[in-house]
N, CA, C and O atoms as a CHARMM CRD file, in Angstrom:
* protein
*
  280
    1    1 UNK  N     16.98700  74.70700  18.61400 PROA 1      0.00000
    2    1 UNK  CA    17.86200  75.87000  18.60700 PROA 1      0.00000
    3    1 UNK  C     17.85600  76.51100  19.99200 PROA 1      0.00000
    4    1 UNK  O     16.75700  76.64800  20.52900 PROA 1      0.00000
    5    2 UNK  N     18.87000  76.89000  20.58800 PROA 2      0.00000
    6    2 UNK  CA    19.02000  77.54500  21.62800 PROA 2      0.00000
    7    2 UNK  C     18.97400  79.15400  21.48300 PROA 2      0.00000
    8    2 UNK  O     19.37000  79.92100  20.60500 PROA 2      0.00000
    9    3 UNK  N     18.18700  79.37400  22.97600 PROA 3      0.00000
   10    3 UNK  CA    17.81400  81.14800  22.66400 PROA 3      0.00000
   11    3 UNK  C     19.50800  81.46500  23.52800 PROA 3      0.00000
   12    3 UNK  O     20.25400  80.85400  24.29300 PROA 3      0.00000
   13    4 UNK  N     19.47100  82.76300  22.84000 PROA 4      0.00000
   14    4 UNK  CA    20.75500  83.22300  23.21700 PROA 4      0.00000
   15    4 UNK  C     20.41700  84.05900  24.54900 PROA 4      0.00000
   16    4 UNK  O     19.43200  84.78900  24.44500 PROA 4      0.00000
   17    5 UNK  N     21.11300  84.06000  25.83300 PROA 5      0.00000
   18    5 UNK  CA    21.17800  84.45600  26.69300 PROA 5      0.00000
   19    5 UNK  C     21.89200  85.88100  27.17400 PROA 5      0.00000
   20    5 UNK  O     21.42200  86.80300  27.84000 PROA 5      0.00000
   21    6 UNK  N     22.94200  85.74200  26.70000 PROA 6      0.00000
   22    6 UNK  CA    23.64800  87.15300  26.73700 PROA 6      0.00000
   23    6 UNK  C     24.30400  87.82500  25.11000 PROA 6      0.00000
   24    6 UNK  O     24.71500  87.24000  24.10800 PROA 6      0.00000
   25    7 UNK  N     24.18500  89.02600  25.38100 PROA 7      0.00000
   26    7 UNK  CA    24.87000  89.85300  24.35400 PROA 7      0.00000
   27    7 UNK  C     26.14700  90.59700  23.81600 PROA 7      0.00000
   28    7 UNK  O     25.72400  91.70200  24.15600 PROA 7      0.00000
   29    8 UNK  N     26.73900  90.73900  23.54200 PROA 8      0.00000
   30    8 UNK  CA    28.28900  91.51900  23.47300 PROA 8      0.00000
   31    8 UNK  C     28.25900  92.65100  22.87000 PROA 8      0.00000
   32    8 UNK  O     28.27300  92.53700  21.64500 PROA 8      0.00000
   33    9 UNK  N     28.21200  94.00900  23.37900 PROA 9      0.00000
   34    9 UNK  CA    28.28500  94.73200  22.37100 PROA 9      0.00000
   35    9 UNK  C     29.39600  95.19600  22.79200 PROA 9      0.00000
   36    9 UNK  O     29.91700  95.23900  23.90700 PROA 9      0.00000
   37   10 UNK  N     29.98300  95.85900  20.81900 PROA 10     0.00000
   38   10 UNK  CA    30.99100  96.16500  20.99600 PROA 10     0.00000
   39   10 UNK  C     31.54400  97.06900  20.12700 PROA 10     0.00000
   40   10 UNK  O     32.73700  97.27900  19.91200 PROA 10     0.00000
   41   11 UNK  N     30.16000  97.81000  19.43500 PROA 11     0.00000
   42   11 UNK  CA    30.38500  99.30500  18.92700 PROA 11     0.00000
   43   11 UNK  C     29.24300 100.27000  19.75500 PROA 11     0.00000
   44   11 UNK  O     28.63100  99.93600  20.76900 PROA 11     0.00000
   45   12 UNK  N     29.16200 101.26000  19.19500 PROA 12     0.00000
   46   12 UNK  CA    27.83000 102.48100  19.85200 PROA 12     0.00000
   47   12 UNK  C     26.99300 101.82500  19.47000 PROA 12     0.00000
   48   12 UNK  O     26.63500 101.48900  18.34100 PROA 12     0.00000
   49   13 UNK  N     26.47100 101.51700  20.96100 PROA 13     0.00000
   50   13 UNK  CA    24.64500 101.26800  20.74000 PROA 13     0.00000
   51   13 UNK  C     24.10700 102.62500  22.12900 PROA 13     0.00000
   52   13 UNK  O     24.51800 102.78200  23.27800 PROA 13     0.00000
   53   14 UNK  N     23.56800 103.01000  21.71400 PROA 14     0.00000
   54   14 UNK  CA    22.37200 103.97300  22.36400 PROA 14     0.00000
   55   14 UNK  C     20.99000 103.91800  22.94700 PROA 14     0.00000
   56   14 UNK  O     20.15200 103.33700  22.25900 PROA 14     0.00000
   57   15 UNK  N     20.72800 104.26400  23.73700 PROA 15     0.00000
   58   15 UNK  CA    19.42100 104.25000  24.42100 PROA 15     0.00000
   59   15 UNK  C     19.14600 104.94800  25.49400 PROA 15     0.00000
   60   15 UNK  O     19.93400 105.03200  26.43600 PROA 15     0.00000
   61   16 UNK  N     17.73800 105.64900  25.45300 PROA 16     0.00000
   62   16 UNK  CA    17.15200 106.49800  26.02700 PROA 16     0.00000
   63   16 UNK  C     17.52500 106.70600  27.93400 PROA 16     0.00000
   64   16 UNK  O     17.45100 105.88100  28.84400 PROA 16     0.00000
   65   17 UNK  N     17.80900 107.75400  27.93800 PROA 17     0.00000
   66   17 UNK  CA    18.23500 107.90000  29.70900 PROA 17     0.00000
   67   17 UNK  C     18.01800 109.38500  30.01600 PROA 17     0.00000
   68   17 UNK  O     18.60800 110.43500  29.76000 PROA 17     0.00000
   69   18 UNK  N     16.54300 108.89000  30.90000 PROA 18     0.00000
   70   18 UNK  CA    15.91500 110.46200  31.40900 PROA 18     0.00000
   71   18 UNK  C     15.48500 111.20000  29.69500 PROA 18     0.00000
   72   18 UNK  O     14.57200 110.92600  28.91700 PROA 18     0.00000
   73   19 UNK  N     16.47200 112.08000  29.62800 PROA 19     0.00000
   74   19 UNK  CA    16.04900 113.04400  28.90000 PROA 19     0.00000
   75   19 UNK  C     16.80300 112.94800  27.48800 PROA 19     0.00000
   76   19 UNK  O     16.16500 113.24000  26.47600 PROA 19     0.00000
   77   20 UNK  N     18.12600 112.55100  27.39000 PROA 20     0.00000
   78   20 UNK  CA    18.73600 112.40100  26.46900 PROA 20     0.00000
   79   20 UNK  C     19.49300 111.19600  26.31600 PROA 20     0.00000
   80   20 UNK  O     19.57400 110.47800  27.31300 PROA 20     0.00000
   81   21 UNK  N     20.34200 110.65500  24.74800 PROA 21     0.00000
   82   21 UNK  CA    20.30700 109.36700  24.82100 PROA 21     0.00000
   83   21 UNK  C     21.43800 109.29000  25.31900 PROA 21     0.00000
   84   21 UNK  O     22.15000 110.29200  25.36300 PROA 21     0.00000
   85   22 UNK  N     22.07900 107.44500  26.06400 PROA 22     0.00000
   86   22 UNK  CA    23.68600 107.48000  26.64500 PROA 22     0.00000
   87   22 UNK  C     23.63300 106.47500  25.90400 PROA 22     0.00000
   88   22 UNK  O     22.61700 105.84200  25.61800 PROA 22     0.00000
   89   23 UNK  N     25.26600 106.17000  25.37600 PROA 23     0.00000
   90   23 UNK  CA    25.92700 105.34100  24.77300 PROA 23     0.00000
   91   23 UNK  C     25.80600 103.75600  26.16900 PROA 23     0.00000
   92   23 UNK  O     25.94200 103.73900  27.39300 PROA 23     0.00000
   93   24 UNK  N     25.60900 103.05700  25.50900 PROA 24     0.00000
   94   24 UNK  CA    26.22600 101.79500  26.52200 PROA 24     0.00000
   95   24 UNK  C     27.44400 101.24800  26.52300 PROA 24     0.00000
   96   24 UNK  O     28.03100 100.91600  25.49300 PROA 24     0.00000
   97   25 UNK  N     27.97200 101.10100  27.87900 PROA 25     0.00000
   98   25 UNK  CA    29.02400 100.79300  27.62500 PROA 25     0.00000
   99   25 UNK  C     29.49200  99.08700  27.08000 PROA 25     0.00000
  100   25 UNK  O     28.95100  98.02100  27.37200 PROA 25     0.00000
  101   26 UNK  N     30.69300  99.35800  26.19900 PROA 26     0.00000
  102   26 UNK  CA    31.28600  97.88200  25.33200 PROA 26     0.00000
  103   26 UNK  C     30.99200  96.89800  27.02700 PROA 26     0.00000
  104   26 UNK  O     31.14700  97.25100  28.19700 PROA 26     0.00000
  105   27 UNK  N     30.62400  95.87600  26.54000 PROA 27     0.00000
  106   27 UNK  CA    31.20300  94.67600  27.05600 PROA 27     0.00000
  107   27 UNK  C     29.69900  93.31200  26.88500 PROA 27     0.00000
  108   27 UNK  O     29.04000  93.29800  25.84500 PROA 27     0.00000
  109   28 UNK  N     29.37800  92.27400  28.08300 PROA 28     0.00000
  110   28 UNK  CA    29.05000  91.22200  28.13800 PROA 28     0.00000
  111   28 UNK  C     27.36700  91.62400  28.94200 PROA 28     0.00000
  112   28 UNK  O     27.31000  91.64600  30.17200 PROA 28     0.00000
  113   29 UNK  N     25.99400  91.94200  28.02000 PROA 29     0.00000
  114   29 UNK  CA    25.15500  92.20200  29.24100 PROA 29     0.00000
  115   29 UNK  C     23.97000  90.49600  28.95100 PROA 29     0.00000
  116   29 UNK  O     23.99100  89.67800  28.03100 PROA 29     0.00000
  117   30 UNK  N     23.10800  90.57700  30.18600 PROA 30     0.00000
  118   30 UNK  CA    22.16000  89.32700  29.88600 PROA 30     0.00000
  119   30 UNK  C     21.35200  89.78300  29.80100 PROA 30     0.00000
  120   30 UNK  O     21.03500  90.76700  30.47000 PROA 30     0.00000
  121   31 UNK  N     20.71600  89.27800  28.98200 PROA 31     0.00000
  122   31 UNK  CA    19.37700  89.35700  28.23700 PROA 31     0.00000
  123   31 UNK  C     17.90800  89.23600  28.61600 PROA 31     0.00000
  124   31 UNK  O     17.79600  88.03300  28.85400 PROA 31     0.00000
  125   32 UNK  N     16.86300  89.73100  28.78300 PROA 32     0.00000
  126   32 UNK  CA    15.75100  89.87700  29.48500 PROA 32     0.00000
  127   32 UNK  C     14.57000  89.78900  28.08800 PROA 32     0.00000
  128   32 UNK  O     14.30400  90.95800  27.80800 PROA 32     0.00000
  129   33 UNK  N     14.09000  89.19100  27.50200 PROA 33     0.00000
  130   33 UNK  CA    12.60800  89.30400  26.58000 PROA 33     0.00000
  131   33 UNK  C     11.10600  89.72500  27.81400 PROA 33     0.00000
  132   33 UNK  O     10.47200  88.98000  28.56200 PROA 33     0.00000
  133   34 UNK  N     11.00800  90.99000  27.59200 PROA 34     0.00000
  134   34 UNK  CA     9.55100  91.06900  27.95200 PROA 34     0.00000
  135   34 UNK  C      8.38000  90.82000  26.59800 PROA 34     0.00000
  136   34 UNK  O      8.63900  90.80300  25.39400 PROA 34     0.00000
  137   35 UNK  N      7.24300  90.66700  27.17600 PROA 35     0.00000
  138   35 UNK  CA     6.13700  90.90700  26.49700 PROA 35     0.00000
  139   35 UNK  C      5.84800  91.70200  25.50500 PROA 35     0.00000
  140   35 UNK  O      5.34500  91.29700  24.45700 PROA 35     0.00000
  141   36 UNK  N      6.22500  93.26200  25.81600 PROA 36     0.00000
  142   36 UNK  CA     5.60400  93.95300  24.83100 PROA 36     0.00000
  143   36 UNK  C      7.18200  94.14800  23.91800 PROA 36     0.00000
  144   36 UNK  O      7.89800  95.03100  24.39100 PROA 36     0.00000
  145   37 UNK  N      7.53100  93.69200  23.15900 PROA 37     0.00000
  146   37 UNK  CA     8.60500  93.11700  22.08800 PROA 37     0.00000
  147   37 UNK  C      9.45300  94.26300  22.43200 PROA 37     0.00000
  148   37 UNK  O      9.62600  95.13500  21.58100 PROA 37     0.00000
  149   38 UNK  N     10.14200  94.38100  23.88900 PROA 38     0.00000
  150   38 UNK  CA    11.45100  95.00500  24.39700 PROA 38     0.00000
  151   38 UNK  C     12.66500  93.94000  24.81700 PROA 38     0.00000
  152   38 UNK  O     12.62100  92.77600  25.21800 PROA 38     0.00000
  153   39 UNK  N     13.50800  94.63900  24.61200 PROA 39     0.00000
  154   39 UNK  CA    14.51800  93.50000  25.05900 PROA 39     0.00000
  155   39 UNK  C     15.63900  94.61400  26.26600 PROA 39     0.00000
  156   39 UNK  O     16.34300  95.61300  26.12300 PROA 39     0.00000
  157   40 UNK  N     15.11800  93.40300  27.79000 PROA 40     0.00000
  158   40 UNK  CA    16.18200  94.70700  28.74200 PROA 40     0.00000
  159   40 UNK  C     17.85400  93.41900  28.60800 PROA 40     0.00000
  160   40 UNK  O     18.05100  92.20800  28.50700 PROA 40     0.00000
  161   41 UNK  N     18.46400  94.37500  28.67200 PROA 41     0.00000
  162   41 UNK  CA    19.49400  94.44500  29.28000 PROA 41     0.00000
  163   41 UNK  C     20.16800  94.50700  30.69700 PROA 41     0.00000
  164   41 UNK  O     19.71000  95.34700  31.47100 PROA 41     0.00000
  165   42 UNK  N     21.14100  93.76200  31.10000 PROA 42     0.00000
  166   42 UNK  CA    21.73600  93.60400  32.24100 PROA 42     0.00000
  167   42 UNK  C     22.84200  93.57600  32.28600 PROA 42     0.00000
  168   42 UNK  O     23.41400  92.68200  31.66100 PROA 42     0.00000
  169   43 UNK  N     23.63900  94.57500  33.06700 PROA 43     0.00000
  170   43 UNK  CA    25.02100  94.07500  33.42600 PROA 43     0.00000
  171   43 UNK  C     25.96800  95.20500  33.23300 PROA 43     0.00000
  172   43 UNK  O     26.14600  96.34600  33.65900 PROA 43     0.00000
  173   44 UNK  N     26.81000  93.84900  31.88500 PROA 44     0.00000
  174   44 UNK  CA    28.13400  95.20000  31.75100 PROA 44     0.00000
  175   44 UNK  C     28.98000  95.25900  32.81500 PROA 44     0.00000
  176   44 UNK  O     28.87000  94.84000  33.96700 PROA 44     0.00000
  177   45 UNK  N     30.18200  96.07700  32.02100 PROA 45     0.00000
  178   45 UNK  CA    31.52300  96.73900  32.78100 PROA 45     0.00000
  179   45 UNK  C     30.99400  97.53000  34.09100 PROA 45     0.00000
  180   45 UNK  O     31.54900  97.32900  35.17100 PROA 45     0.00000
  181   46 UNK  N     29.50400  98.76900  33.93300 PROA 46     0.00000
  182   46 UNK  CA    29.57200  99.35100  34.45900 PROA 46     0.00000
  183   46 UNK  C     28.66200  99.10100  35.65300 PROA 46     0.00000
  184   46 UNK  O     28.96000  99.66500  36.70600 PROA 46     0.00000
  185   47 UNK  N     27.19900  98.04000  35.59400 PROA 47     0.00000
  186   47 UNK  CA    26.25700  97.53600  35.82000 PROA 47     0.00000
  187   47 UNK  C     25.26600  97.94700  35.33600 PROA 47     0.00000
  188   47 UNK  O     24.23300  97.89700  36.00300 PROA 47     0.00000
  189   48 UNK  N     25.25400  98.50800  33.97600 PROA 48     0.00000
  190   48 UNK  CA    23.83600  99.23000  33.57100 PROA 48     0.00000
  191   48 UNK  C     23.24200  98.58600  32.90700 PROA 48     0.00000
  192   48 UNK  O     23.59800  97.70000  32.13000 PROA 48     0.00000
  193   49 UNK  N     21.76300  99.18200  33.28700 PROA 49     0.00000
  194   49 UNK  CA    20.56500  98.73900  32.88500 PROA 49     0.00000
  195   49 UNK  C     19.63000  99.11800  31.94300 PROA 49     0.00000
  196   49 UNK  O     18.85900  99.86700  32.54200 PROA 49     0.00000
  197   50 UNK  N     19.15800  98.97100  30.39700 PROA 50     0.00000
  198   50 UNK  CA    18.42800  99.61700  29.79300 PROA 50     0.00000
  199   50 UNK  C     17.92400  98.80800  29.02800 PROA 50     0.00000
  200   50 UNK  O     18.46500  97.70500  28.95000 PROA 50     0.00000
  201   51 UNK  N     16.81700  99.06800  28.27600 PROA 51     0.00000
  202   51 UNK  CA    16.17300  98.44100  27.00800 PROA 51     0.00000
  203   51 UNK  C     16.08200  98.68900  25.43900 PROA 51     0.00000
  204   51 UNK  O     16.50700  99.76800  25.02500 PROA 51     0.00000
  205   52 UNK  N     15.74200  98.09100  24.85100 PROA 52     0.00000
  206   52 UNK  CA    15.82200  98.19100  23.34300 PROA 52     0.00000
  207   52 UNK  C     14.52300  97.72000  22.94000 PROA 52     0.00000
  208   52 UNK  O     13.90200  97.07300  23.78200 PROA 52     0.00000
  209   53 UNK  N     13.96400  97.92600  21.75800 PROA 53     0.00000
  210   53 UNK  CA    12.98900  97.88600  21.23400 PROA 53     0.00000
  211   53 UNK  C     13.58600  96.47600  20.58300 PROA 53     0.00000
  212   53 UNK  O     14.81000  96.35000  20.59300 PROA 53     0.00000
  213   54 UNK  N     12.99800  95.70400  20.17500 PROA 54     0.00000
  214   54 UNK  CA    13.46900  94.07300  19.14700 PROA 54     0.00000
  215   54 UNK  C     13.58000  95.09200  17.83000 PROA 54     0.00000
  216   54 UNK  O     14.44500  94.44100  17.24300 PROA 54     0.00000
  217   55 UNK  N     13.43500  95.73500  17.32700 PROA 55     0.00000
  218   55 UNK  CA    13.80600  96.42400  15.92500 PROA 55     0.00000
  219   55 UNK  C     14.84400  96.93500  15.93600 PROA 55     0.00000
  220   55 UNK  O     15.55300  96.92500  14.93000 PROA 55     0.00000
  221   56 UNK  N     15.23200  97.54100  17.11600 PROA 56     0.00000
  222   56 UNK  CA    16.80800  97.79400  17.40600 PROA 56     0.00000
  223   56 UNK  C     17.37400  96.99900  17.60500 PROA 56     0.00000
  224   56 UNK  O     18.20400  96.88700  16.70300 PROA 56     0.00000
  225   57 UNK  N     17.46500  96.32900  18.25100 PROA 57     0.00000
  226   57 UNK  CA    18.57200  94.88200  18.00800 PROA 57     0.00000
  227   57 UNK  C     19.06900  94.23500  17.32900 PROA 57     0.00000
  228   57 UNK  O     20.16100  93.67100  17.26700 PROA 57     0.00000
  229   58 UNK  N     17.66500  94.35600  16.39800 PROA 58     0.00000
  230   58 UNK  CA    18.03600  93.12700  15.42700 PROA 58     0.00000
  231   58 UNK  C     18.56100  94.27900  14.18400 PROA 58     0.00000
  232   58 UNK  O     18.76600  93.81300  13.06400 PROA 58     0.00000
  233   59 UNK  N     18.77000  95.78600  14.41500 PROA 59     0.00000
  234   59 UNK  CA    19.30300  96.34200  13.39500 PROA 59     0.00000
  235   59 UNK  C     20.80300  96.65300  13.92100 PROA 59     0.00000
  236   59 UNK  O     21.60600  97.10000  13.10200 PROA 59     0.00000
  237   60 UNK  N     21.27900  96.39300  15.50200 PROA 60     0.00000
  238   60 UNK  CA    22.24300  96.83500  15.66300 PROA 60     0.00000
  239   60 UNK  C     23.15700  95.36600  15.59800 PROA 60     0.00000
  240   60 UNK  O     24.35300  95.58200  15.79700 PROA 60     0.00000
  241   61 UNK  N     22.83600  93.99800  15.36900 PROA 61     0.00000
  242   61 UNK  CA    22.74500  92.68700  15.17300 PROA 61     0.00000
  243   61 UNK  C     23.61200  92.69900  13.69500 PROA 61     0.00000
  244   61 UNK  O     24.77200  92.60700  13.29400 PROA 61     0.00000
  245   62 UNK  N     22.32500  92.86300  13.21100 PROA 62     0.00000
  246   62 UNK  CA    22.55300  93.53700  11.62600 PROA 62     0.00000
  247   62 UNK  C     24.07900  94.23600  11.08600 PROA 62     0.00000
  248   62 UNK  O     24.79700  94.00100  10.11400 PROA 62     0.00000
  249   63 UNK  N     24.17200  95.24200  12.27900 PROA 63     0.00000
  250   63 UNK  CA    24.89900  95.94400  11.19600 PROA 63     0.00000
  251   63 UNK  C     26.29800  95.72900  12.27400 PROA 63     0.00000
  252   63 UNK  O     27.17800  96.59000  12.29000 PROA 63     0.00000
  253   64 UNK  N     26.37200  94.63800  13.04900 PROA 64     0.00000
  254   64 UNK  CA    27.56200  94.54500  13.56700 PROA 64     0.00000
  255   64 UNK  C     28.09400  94.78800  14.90000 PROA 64     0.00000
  256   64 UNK  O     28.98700  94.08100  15.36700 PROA 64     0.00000
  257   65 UNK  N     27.64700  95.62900  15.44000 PROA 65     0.00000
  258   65 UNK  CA    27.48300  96.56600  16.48300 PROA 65     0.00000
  259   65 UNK  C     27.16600  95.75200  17.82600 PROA 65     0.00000
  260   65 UNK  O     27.61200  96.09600  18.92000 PROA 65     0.00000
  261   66 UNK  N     26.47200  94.80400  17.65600 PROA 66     0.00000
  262   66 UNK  CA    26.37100  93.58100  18.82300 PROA 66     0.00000
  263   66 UNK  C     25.94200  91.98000  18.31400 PROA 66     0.00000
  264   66 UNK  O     25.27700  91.77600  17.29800 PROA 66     0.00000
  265   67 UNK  N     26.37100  91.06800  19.07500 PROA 67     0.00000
  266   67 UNK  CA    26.21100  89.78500  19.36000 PROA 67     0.00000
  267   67 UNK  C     25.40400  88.87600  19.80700 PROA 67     0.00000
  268   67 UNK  O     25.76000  88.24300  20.80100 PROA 67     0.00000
  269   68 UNK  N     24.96200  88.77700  19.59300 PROA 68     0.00000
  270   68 UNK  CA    24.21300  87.25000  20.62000 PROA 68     0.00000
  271   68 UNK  C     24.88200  86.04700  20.88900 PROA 68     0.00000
  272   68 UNK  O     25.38200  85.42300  19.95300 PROA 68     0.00000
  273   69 UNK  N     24.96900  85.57400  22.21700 PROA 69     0.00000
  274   69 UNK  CA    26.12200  84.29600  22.56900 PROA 69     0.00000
  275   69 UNK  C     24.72100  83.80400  23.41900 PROA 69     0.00000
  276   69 UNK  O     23.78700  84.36000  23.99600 PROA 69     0.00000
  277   70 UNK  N     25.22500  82.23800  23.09200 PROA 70     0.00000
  278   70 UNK  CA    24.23900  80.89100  23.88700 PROA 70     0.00000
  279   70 UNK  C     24.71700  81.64000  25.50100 PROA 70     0.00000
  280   70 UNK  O     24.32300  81.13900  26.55500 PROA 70     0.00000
């Protein structure tokens, strides 16, 4: 099975910035697995950069909200 490399999101996903949370913006980011079970993000429309916990993903996965592509 192939690990998926990049992601698509393409409803509200959220995550922590500074002090309060920012929406990410829709589009195509690549995918980063660290160690302690975070998953960063790369890219995008805008070039932004942030992370997710693997419990978020796989609930925003879940419920539609983003993709995983080879």
């Amino acid at each position: 099975m192939q690990t998926a490399k990049k992601a698509i999101i393409r409803d509200d996903v959220f995550y922590a910035s500074a002090d309060f949370p920012a929406r990410a913006p829709y589009g195509v980011y690549a995918l980063d697995m660290s160690g302690d079970s975070r998953v960063a993000f790369h890219g995008g429309a805008a070039g932004t950069h942030f992370s997710l916990s693997l419990d978020a993903v796989l609930q925003h996965i879940f419920e539609g909200r983003m993709l995983l592509v080879a």
